[in-house]
C-alpha positions as CSV (number, residue, x, y, z in Angstrom):
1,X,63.9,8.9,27.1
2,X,60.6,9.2,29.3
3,X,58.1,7.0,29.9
4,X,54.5,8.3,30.4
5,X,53.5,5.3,32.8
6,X,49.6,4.6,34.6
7,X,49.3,2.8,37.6
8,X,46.1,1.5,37.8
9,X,43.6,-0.9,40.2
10,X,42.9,-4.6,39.1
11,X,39.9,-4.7,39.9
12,X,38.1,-0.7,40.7
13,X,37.5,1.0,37.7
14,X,38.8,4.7,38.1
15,X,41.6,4.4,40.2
16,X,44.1,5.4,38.6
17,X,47.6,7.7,38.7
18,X,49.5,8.7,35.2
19,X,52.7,9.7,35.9
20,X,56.7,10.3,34.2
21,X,59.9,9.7,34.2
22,X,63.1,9.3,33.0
23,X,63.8,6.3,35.1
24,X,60.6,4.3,35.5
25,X,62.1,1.2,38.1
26,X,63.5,3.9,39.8
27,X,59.9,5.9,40.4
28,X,58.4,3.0,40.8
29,X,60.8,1.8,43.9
30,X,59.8,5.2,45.3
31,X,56.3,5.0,44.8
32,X,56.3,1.8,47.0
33,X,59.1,3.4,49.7
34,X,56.6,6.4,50.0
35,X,53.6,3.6,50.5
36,X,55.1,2.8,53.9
37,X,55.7,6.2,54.7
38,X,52.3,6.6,54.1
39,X,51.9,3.5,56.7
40,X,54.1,5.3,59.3
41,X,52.3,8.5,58.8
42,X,54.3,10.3,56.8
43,X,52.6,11.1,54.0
44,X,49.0,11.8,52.7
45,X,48.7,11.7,49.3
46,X,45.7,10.0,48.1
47,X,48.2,7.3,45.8
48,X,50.0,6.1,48.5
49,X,46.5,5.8,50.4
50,X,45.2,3.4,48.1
51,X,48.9,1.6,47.5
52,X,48.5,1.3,51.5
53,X,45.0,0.0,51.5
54,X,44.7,-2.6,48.3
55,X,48.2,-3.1,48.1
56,X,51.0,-3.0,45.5
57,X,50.0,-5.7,44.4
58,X,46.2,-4.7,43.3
59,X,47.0,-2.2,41.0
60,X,49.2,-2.7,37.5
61,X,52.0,-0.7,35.9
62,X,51.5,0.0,32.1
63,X,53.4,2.6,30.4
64,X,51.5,4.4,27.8
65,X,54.3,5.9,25.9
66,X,57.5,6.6,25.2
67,X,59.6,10.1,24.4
68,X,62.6,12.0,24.0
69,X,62.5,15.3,25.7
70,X,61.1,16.7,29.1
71,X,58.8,18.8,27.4
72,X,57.3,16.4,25.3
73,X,56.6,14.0,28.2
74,X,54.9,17.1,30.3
75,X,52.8,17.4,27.4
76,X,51.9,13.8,26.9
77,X,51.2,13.0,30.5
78,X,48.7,15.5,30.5
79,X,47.5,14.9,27.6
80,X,46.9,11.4,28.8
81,X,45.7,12.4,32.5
82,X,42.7,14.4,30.2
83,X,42.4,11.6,28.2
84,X,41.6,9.2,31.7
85,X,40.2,11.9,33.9
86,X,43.1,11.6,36.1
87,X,42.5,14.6,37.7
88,X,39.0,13.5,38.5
89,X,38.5,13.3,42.7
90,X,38.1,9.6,42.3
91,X,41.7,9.2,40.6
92,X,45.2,9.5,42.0
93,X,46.4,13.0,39.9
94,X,46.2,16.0,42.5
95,X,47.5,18.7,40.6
96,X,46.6,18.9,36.4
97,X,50.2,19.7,35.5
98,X,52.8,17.5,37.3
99,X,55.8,19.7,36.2
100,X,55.6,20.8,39.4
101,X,56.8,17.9,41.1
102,X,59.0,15.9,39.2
103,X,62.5,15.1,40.4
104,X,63.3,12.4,37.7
């Protein structure tokens, strides 16, 4: 099963990041480890920018759906990245298909 999953700011309107995976705690723990990379330098994505700057706690987790193949979540998560302008320069999405980059 994946979960097609948007993290997005409490209180900004269009910061957001819709993401997938197969193990959502799991991406989640590494969104937050890469956060204070991003703190020590090590990273420059504009996600873990904005995780830096408002905080973990500033933004919530939703997830939007819920499928059974790889395939079908590539295709959901951009259809919902369209749907929410993801892409958009003042949102989190870099790259309009995040098959890519997925590891899990």
């Amino acid at each position: 099963m994946y979960e097609i999953y948007e993290i997005k700011h409490k209180t900004i309107p269009g910061l957001n990041y819709i993401g997938q995976s197969s193990q959502l705690k799991k991406r989640l723990y590494v969104h937050s480890q890469r956060t204070s990379q991003y703190k020590d330098g090590l990273r420059d994505e504009r996600l873990y920018y904005a995780l830096s700057t408002y905080g973990f706690h500033s933004f919530k987790v939703s997830v939007l759906d819920i499928v059974k193949t790889k395939a079908q979540a590539d295709e959901k998560e951009q259809y919902y990245i369209k749907e929410n302008n993801a892409s958009m320069n003042s949102n989190f999405n870099t790259m309009s298909s995040a098959k890519f980059y997925k590891t899990f």
